[in-house]
Phi, psi and omega in degrees: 000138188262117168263127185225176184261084181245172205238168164315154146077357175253168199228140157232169217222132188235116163068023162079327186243012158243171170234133124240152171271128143293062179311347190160164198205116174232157185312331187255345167182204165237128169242163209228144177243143180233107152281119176226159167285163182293011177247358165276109191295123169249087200260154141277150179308329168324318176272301173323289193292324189290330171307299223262011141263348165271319166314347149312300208272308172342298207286342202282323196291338198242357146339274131039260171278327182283339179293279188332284169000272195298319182287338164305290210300319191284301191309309197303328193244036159309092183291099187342124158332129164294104164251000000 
């Protein structure tokens, strides 16, 4: 982990295309502006994680239908019994 020291109004640069900014420093926190491109996701860890638990239960959810799927597909390409 890299620790650094910045002031209002200074910046460090992650991968040549975000910035964040210190915009202020107050007794209950820091705030911070972050530029980045629109193609770069920018979450609070909070959000970050709650996405990444919905996308969980999502793939588990659809588990299921996909199992169901495939047993269709295997019984269709099934050869009748011989008797």
């Amino acid at each position: 982990m890299l620790v650094i020291t910045r002031k209002p109004e200074q910046s460090i640069v992650i991968g040549g295309e975000v910035e964040v900014i210190v915009l202020g420093v107050t007794k209950d926190g820091v705030r911070l502006g972050i530029k980045a491109p629109r193609s770069v996701q920018v979450h609070r860890r909070e959000v970050f994680e709650a996405i990444a638990a919905e996308n969980l239960a999502a793939t588990a959810a659809k588990a299921p239908v996909q199992d169901a799927a495939a047993l269709i597909r295997t019984a269709h390409v099934r050869k009748p019994e011989s008797r």
